[in-house]
Every structure is written in C-alpha cells, then in structure tokens.
C-alpha positions in Angstrom: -1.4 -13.3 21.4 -5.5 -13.7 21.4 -6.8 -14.7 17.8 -8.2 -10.7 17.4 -4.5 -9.2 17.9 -3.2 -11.8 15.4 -5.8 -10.6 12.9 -5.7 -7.0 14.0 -1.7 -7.3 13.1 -2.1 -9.1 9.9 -4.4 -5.9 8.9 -2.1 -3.5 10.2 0.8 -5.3 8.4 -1.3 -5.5 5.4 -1.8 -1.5 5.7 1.7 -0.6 5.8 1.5 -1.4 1.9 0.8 2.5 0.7 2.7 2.4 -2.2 4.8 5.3 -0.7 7.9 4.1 -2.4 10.4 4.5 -5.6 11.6 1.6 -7.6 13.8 0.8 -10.5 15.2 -2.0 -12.2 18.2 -3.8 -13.6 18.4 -5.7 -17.1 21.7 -7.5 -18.5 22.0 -7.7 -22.4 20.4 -10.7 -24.0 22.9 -13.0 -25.9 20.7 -14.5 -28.1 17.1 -13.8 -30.1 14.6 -15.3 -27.5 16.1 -14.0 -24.4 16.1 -10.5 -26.5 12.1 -11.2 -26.9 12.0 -11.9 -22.8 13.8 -8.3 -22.1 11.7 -6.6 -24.4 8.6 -7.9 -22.6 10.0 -7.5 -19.5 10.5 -3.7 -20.2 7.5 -3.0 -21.7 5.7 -4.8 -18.3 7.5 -2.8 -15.7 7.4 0.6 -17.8 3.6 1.0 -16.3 5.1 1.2 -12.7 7.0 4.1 -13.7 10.1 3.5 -12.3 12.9 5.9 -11.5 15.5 4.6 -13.6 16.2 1.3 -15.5 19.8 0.3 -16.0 21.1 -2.3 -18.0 24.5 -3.8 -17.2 27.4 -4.9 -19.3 30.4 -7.4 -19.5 34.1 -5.9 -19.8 34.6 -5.8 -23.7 33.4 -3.7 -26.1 31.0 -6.4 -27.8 28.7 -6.3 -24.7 29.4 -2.4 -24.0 28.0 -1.8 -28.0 25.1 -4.0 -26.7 24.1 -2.7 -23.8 24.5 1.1 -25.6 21.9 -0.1 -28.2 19.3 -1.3 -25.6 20.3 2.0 -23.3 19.4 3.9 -26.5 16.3 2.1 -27.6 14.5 1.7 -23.6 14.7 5.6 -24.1 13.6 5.8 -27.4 10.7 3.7 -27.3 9.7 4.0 -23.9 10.7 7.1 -22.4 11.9 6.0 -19.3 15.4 7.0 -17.7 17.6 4.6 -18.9 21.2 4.5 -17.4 23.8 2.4 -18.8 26.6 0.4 -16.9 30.2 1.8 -17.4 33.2 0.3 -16.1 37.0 1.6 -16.2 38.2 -2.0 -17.7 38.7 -2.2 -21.4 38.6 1.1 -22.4 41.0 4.2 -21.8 39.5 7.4 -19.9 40.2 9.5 -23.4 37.5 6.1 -24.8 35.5 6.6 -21.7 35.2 10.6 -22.5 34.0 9.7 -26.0 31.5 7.3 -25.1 30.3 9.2 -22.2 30.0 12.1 -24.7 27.8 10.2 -26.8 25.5 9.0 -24.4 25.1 12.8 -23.5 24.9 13.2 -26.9 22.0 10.5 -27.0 20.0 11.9 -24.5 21.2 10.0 -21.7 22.0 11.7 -18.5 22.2 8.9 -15.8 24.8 6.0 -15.4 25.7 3.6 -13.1 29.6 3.7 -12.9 32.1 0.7 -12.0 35.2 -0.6 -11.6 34.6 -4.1 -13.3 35.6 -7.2 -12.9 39.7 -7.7 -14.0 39.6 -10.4 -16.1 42.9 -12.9 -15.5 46.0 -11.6 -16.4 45.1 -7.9 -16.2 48.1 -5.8 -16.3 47.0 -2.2 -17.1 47.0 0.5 -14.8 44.4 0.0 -12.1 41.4 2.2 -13.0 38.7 3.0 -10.0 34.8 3.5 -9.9 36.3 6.9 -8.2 38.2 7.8 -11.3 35.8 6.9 -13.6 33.2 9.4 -11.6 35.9 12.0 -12.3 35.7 11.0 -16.0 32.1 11.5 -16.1 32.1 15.1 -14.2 34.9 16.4 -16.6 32.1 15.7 -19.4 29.2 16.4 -18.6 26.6 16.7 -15.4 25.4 12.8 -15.2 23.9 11.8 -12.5 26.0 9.2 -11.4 25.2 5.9 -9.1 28.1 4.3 -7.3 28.1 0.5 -6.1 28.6 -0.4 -2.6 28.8 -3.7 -0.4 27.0 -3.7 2.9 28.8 -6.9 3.4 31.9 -5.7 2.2 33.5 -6.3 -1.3 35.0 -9.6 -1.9 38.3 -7.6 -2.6 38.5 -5.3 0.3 41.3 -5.1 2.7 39.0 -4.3 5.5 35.0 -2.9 5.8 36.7 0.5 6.8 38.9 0.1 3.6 35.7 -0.6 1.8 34.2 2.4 3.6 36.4 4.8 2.9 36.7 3.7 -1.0 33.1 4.7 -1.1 33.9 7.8 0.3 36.0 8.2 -2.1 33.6 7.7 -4.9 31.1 10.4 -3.7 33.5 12.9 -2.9 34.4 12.6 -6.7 30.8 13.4 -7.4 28.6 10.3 -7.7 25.1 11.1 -6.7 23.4 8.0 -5.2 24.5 4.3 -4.2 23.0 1.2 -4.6 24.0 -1.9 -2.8 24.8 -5.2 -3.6 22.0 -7.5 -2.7 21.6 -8.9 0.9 19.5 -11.0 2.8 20.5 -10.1 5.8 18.8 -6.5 6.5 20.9 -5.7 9.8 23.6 -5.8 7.9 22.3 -3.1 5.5 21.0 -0.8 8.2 24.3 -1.8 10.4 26.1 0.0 7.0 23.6 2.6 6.3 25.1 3.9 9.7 28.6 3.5 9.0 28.1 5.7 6.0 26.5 8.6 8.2 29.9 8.1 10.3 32.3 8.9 7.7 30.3 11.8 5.8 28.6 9.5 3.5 24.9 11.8 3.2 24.3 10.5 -0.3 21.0 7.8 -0.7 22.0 4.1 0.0 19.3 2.7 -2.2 18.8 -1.0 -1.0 19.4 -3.9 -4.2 16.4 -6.5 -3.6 16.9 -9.9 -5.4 14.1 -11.7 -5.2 15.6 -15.8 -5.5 14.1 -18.3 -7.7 16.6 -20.6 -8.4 18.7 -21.2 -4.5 21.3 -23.3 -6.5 22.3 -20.7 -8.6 22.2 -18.0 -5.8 24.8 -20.0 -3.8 27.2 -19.3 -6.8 26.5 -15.8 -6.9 26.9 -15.1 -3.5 30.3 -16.9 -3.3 31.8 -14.5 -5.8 30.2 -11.6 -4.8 30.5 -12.2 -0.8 27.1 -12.0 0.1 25.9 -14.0 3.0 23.2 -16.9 2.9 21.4 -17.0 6.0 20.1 -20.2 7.9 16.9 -18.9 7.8 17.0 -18.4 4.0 18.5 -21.8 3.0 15.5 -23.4 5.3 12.9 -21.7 3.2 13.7 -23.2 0.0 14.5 -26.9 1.6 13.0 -29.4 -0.8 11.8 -26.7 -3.6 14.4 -28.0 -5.7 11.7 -29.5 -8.6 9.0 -26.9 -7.2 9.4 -23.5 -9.1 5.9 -22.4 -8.3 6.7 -22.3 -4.6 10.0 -20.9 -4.5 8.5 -18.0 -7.0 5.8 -18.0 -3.9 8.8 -17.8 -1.1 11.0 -15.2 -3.2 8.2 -13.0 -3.7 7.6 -13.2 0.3 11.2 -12.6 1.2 11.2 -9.6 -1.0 8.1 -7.9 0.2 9.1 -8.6 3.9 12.5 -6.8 3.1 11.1 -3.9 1.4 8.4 -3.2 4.1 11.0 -3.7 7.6 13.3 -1.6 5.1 10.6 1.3 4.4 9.8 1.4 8.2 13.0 2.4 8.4 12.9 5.0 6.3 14.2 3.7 3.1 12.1 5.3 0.3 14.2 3.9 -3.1 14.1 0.3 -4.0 17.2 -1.3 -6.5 15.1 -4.6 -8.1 17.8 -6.9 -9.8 14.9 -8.5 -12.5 17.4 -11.2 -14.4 15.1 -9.8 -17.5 12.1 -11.6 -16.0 8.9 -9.4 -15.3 6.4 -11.7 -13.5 8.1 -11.9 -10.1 9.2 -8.0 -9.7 5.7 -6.9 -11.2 3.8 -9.2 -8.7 6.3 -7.9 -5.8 6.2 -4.0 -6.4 2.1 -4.4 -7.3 2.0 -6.0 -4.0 3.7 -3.3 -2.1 1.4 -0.7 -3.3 3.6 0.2 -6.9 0.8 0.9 -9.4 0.4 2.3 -12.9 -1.5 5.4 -13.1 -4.8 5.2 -14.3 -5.4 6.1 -17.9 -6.4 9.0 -18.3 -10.3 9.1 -19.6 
C-alpha cells in the first residue's frame, strides 16, 4: 500500500468515529470509604455522556444486596440517570424477591439486570434460574429486564446449544435485552450473535467491553468466567508488567478497535464494565465520538 492510501485509511478509519452509538456502564458496591469516594466520582464523570443505563452489581447476601439498593437509589436520586440494580435468585426466596422488586418499583426504578448468581459451596436449595427470576419480575411489575449471556459459553453449560437454549429460555419469560460477558475475541460474539437469530432470539445482544489494565488479574477472571485470552492479546501487554501508563494506552486501543469493527457491524449498544474507575471508559467513549451535550447558553 503507497504512503497516500495508508494516510487516506488512517482518515477514513478516523471518520468512522461519529459518535452514532449507545453506552452504559457497570459499577460494583464499594467495601470501604475511599473506594466509595472513587464510585461517586466515577458516576458523576460518566453522567455527562448520558448513558442509557448504569447498573451496579451485587454479591449473593443480603449485606451487599442492601448496598447496592442504596447506591441504585441514590445514582437516581442525585443524578437522574437509569439506574438498574443487579438481582440474583440466590439468597432470597421469590416471595423476598417480589418484595424487593416491589420496592424498587416503588422507588422509582424500572430497569434490572436479573441473574442466577453464583452458588456459593454447599448450596442445597432448590435451584432458582435467571428464567424464573424474569418470571418473578413480570408477575410484579413491567421492568425492563436485561438477561446475561456468554458468547463463549457459560463456565457451567452442558453444551453452547444447552447454553443457547437456556437463553431462550430467559427471553421467552420476558427479559428485554442481553448483554454479554466480556470477550476479546469479536468472531466469537458475532459467530453467537447469529446463533441467537437461529433459535428465535430477536432481542438486542448488547456487546460487554472490558477495557484491561491490569493482564494479571484478567487471567483470573477469565478462568472462572471461561472467557478466552487470545495470543494476540497476551502479546500486547508483554513486559507492561511495572508500566500502567502503557497498558492504560493498549486497553484503551483494544476497546476502541472492538467497538468500531463491532459498530460496522451494526451493533449500536455498548455494555462498558468500569471497575468504578472513570478515566479509561471516559477517554474510550470520548474517543469514539460519546460526547456531553453542550450546555445550554
């Protein structure tokens, strides 16, 4: 390719970024006064991108599902945005479930993101599904409801059709949208996009983006949750082990690269998994044409 083409692809790459896309973002409780401060600030940032929907997860016991009700409550309160909480079917009943889906209702919340959760060891209740927790919802009120799916199948499934079908499963209860576990791999998203079209799946596969900072730590994570690490991925972040700037620099690129082959492809909604930190996912959606409105005069 002449030097002119290289530039004249650089320009057209650089114009694909119209800002023609929707983004929201996940928090996790903070378990302790400063990381409380860092949430808070993190909020407050990515509130100016106007986001579709923030959601805040939660752990499976009622200490963290008081927690994460408080912040649900108080991102809508102080900030206006949608704010959907995390529910799982672990640790509560579905007559506990009914109540404190009533009194998010109640509180002004009409979105949540609804879960099976992790059984802890030595769970012996009744197995309790994402599917009939969706069915808990419906009976009390018209949430809009987001379901969780695995384009590289959950770490539990039998089979990717098994893992199919359970999503199935889950919408025809009545969930309203999906978001995905995060990948690096974006074959294997689209490869699954498809599958879903197969078995009658026509609600939105909304794409979870993790932009990677720390690689370490991301090896764990994708372990439990059965995400694959690409060659290519663990080769970017050879010998960044001291170098934070850079691999901030290298996750940032990753993400941006997946969001625009993504959006060529026709993916509109954008799932950004924050870990409470603003800087990276500001820089990332900013760069990709996510802007706050201008004030108004």
């Amino acid at each position: 390719m002449s030097y002119a083409k290289e530039i004249n692809a650089l320009n057209n790459s650089l114009c694909d970024l119209k800002g023609d896309i929707n983004v929201s973002f996940e928090f996790f409780p903070p378990k302790n006064e400063q990381m409380e401060t860092m949430l808070w600030d993190s909020i407050h940032r990515l509130k100016n991108l106007h986001p579709k929907f923030v959601s805040v997860t939660y752990g499976a016991n009622s200490g963290e599902r008081d927690r994460t009700h408080g912040i649900v409550k108080n991102i809508k309160q102080q900030t206006g945005l949608d704010a959907a909480p995390h529910l799982t079917g672990i640790d509560a009943s579905p007559e506990e479930l009914k109540q404190i889906a009533q009194d998010y209702w109640d509180s002004g919340i009409r979105r949540i993101v609804a879960l099976r959760g992790d059984e802890p060891a030595g769970y012996a209740k009744k197995p309790f599904y994402a599917e009939d927790l969706v069915k808990v919802l419906r009976s009390v009120a018209d949430f809009d409801i987001s379901v969780a799916a695995y384009p590289e199948v959950h770490p539990e499934a039998k089979s990717a059709q098994a893992d199919l079908i359970n999503l199935k499963r889950k919408i025809d209860a009545g969930a309203n949208h999906v978001i995905t576990q995060f990948f690096f791999d974006v074959e294997s998203y689209l490869r699954f996009r498809d599958r879903c079209v197969t078995v009658g799946i026509d609600a939105e596969i909304v794409p979870g983006i993790l932009p990677v900072t720390n690689f370490k730590q991301l090896g764990k994570m994708a372990q439990v949750t059965n995400v694959k690490i690409p060659n290519w991925l663990a080769r970017m972040y050879d010998g960044l082990d001291d170098d934070q700037g850079t691999r901030n620099l290298v996750a940032a690129s990753i993400a941006i690269d997946m969001v625009k082959v993504l959006s060529r492809e026709g993916v509109k909604d954008f799932h950004f998994y924050t870990l409470n930190r603003s800087e990276l996912t500001y820089a990332i959606c900013h760069t990709l044409g996510v802007r706050p409105l201008p004030q108004a005069a």
